[in-house]
C-alpha positions in Angstrom: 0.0 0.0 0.0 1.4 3.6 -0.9 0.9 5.8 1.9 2.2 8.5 -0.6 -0.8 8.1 -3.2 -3.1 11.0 -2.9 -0.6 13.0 -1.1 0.2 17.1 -2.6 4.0 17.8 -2.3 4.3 21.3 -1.4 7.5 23.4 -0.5 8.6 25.7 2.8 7.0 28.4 1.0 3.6 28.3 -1.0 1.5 30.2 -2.7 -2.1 30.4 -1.0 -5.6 31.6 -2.6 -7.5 33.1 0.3 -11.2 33.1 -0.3 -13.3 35.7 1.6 -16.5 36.5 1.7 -18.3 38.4 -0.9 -15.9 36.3 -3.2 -12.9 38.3 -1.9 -9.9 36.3 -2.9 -5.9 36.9 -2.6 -3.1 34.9 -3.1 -0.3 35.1 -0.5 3.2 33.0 0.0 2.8 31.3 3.3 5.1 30.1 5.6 4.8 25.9 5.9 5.1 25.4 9.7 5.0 21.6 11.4 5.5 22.7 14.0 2.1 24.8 14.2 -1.0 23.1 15.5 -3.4 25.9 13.9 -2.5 27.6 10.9 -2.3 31.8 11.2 -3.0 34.8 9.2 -2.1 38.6 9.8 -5.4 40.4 11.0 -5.3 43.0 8.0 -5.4 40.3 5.9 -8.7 38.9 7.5 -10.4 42.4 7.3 -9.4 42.7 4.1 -11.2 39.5 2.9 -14.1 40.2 5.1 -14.1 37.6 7.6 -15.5 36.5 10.6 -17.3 35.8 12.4 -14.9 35.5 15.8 -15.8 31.5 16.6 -14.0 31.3 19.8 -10.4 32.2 21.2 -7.4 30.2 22.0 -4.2 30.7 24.0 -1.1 30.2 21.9 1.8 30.1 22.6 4.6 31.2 20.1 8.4 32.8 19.7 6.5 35.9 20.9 5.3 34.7 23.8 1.9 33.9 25.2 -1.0 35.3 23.9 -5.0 35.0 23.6 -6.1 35.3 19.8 -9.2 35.1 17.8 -9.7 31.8 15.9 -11.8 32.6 12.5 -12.6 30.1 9.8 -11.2 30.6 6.1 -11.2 28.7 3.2 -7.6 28.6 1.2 -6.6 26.6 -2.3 -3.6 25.0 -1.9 -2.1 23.1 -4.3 -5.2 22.6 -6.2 -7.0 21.5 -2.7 -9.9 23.4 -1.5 -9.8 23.4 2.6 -11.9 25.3 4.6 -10.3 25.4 8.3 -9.8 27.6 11.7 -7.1 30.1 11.6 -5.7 32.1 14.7 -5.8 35.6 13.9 -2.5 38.0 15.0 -0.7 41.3 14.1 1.9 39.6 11.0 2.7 43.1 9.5 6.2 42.7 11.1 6.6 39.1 9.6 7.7 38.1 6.2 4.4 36.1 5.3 1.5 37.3 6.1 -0.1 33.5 7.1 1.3 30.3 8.3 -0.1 26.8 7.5 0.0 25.0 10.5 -0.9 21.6 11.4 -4.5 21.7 11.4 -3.9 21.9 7.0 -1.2 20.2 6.7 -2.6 16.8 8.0 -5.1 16.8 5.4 -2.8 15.7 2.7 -0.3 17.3 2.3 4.0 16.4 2.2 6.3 19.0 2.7 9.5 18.6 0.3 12.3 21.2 1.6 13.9 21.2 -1.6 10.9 22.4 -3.6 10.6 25.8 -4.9 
């Protein structure tokens, strides 16, 4: 049995389609993070896409420190995969990427291949 069939090979970086609301949509390069259990996106992003509602709040922990965040779902195209999943919602404008696909994605298919650009 191939454990491998089925799977999308995707790279450190990747190019995201977010889909808002309204049929808002933007494509981002995100950061692929393992070690995340939630994926993330910069809050100026989530306003700009229109979404929302806040579904609950999490403590997270992170380089930065502790912190309570908004959780919001989204729905994101990667690799030709649709996914609609939460996302933790923080201040990213100081970050490179502006969203990080975390676990919570990443276990729905996906392999990460370091060397792929």
């Amino acid at each position: 049995m191939n454990v491998f069939k089925n799977r999308a090979i995707i790279g450190l970086i990747e190019p995201v389609l977010f889909i808002g609301n309204n049929d808002r949509r933007k494509t981002v390069n995100a950061r692929i993070d393992t070690g995340a259990e939630k994926s993330s996106m910069d809050a100026k992003l989530a306003a700009e896409l229109h979404l929302g509602p806040i579904i609950k709040r999490k403590l997270i922990t992170s380089a930065h420190g502790r912190t309570v965040r908004p959780i919001m779902e989204a729905t994101v195209i990667i690799s030709d995969r649709e996914i609609t999943s939460e996302f933790t919602i923080a201040d990213r404008s100081h970050m490179k990427y502006k969203a990080l696909i975390g676990q919570n994605i990443l276990k729905q298919g996906f392999l990460i291949d370091p060397l792929k650009k």
